[in-house]
Steps between C-alpha positions, in 0.01 A plus 500: 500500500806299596720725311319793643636358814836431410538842370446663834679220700821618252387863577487439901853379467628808243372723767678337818838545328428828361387658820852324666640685252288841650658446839808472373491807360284611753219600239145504535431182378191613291736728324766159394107309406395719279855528315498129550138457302618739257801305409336220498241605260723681237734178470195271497681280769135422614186466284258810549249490790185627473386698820138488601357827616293314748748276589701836670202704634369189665754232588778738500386820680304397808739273687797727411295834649355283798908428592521865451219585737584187769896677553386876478551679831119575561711779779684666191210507240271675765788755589506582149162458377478858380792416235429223398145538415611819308763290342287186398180739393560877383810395364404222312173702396715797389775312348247366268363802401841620408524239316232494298516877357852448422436178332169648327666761337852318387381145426270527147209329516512470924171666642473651858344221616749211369785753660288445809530115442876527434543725795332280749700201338885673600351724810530207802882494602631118613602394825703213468721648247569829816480250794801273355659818359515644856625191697835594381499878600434694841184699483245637747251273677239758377593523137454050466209545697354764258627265171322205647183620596455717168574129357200369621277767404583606176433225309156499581487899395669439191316204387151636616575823286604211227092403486374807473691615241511146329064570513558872388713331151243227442197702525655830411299651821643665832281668754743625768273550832376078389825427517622693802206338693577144326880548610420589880236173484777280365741605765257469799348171377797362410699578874162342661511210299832420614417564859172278456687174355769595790252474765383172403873375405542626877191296645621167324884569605426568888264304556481149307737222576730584226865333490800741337466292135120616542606836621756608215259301227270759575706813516564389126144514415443829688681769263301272206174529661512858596636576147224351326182561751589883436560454148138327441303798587740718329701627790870555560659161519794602583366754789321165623842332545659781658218609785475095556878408507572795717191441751595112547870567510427743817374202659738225397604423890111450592400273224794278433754274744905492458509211265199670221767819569819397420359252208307774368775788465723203301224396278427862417822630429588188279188602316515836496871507354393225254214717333708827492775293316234371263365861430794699427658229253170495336505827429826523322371165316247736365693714251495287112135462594462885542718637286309208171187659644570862447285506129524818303714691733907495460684377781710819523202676537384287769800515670481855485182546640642296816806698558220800541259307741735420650684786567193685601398210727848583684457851496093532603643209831777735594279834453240361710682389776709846511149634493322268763850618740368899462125410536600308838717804662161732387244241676736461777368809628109377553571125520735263711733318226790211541734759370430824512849614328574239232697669286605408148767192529247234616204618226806512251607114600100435476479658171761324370364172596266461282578143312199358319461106526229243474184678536565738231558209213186284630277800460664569191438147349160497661361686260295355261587462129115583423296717632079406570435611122727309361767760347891453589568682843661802359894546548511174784856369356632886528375463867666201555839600368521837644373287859819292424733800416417646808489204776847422321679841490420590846629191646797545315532869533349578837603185631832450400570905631307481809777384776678761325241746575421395818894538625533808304209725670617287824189617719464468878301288666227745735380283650856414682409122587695323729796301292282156361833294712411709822117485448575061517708534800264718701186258406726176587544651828180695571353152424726289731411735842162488399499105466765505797222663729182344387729139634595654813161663574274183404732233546772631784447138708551244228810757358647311840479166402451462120850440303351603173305797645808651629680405178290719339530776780842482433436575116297796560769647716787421244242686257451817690886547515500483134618860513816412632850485272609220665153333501428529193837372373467219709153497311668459162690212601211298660343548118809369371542238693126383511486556078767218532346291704175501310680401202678196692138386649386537108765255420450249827104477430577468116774183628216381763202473205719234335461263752240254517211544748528916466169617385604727226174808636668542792863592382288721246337663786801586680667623213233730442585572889823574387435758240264705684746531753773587221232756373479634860866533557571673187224737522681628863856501295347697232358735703 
């Protein structure tokens, strides 16, 4: 156990230089991970490690989709709701039909039904691997929105297409309408069951006398509870974490204070980063284990057979989203859409976007080595490899090329938002005459009399002239100038704890004083 624990504490660290290295580069860091873990792995520098199945699907998965769901624009997924359920469904659905007759007929020895497996395996498209691809290129608001709420749909599509077809291979037995009905249950059950453990996540947030620790201790258990409540009865898990993250991040202002907020977003990004780290070194860890497991079939062969899936995992993305483009102009006609003319440079960007990642690989390992009658699952270690080949080569292909892509079809923005600098300014000073006239109309007498009161007055106004050239560079040296200052109170309260007598909580207080107000001056200077 202890050297269990080592290993990852040594991995934790591997992964901290390696993605300084990625934004250095300016890489998506899962790309450098995996490269990293394969590296790794060939040279032996670290002793193999054994991944779980379980250990992904349920430790892994929940929190990081529940951070997906908390930060997802509940605005943007409505406005394109259409897409992306088209996206996280049909696709996925038809994507693994695709691949399962091409697979059926190439692979020898690969029925239609373990093509299905396979094809619901590779089908699901990760969002990490696009999200920290596209923080270093400009694209559409609409196009991110559309790549991160597919992201939190298609797993559960891909995976609940994964048991069905994982039933049809052990018991050699499909009835479609079953399983269409089965599907639509798992879907529906699974969304309530996310809203249910919401609601009462809700009732114990807003209305017990919870402290922050309390609050953010739960919002840990919440992704894990909705995960497995779902799961029990055989619903979508990860449809549970989704419908609940999303419905108790829409009220995050009603059921938590300022401290439980700003402690929360720190504690979940520090996670969330941590786990993705942990999961995309993994993987690359993964290939002696896969490659020793491949049995009777020749590793060029293998590798062969994931050059094809792969390719027509690539191709079967980018047809359907060139496809989904035509069928929106045609149902633009009966139906109100987000965009009735989309073209073909943003389906082309989304087509291309198509890295696999974590969700593919646990399914893929998930499967078990025996099936109920106690034969060998047939072909599982062909699964597994050709699961690796692809989640590998489209990192490296698709993401490697994407910027590329992206600056070479260079599409417009539609939508024609307001500049994200000018959008800042116009809050800060919407905001300050609002605040500016709620003093003046409730508080007009004691504005007379009260120093601080008018101190702040005086803020507001300096904020509302924000605008201004000569404001605002006037701005940029108060930030300057106060930056400094913090820094010089930093050293006078670290001077003042020396002495005896100076309770050592109350310089710690201020200093956390002192970087909230270094957060808040650098968020204004960034923006």
């Amino acid at each position: 156990m202890l050297t269990i624990f080592i290993q990852y504490i040594v991995l934790i660290i591997i992964i901290l230089f390696l993605v300084m290295v990625a934004d250095k580069l300016k890489i998506a860091y899962p790309i450098v991970l995996v490269i990293g873990g394969l590296i790794l792995s060939i040279t032996h520098a670290i002793p193999a490690i054994n991944i779980n199945p379980e250990m992904i699907l349920v430790m892994f998965l929940p929190p990081l989709l529940y951070e997906a769901a908390w930060y997802t624009s509940w605005k943007e997924f409505w406005k394109w709701r259409r897409v992306i359920s088209s996206f996280a469904f049909l696709i996925v659905i038809l994507t693994s039909f695709v691949v399962a007759f091409i697979s059926s007929r190439i692979i020898p020895g690969f029925t239609l039904a373990l093509g299905f497996l396979l094809g619901a395996i590779v089908s699901p498209p990760d969002a990490v691997s696009a999200t920290s691809i596209l923080k270093y290129v400009k694209v559409p608001r609409g196009l991110s929105a559309i790549i991160e709420g597919e992201s939190l749909l298609n797993d559960a599509s891909s995976l609940i297409v994964f048991r069905f077809a994982l039933i049809a291979v052990s018991t050699g037995q499909f009835i479609f309408h079953e399983a269409a009905i089965s599907f639509v249950e798992v879907i529906v059950m699974g969304i309530g069951t996310g809203l249910i453990v919401g609601l009462i996540y809700y009732a114990v947030l807003r209305w017990l006398p919870t402290s922050p620790n309390m609050d953010i201790v739960l919002t840990l258990t919440a992704p894990y509870v909705m995960y497995i409540a779902a799961e029990n009865f055989h619903f979508s898990g990860v449809l549970s974490v989704v419908s609940g993250g999303l419905f108790l991040s829409s009220r995050s202002q009603t059921i938590f204070n300022f401290r439980s907020r700003l402690q929360g977003s720190n504690v979940w990004s520090t996670i969330g980063f941590v786990l993705n780290g942990l999961v995309f070194m993994l993987i690359g860890l993964q290939l002696p284990m896969i490659v020793e497991q491949l049995g009777p079939v020749s590793l060029q062969k293998a590798i062969g057979y994931g050059l094809l899936i792969t390719f027509v995992l690539i191709v079967t993305r980018i047809l359907c989203t060139l496809g989904a483009s035509v069928f929106t102009v045609f149902i633009s006609r009966y139906i109100t859409t987000a965009d009735s003319r989309p073209g073909w440079k943003g389906p082309l960007i989304l087509g291309w976007a198509g890295m696999r990642g974590v969700v593919s690989l646990a399914a893929a390992l998930s499967i078990p080595a025996f099936m109920s009658n106690g034969m060998a699952f047939p072909q599982r270690n062909l699964i597994l490899f050709i699961t690796f080949m692809v989640i590998l080569l489209t990192l490296l292909v698709q993401g490697l090329t994407l910027p590329l892509v992206i600056k070479w079809i260079n599409v417009e923005d539609r939508d024609q938002y307001t500049p994200a600098e000018e959008q800042h300014l116009h809050v800060r000073k919407k905001l300050a005459k609002h605040s500016l006239a709620y003093l003046q109309e409730q508080y007009h007498d004691k504005l007379q009399t009260n120093p601080s009161l008018q101190m702040l007055q005086a803020r507001f106004e300096r904020e509302m002239s924000i605008m201004d050239p000569d404001v605002k560079s006037d701005q940029d040296d108060y930030s300057q100038i106060y930056l400094q200052l913090l820094q010089h109170q930093r050293i006078f309260l670290h001077e003042l704890n020396k002495k005896e007598g100076t309770d050592e909580d109350v310089i710690r207080k201020y200093e956390e004083i002192l970087d909230l107000e270094e957060e808040k001056i650098r968020h204004k200077s960034d923006n």
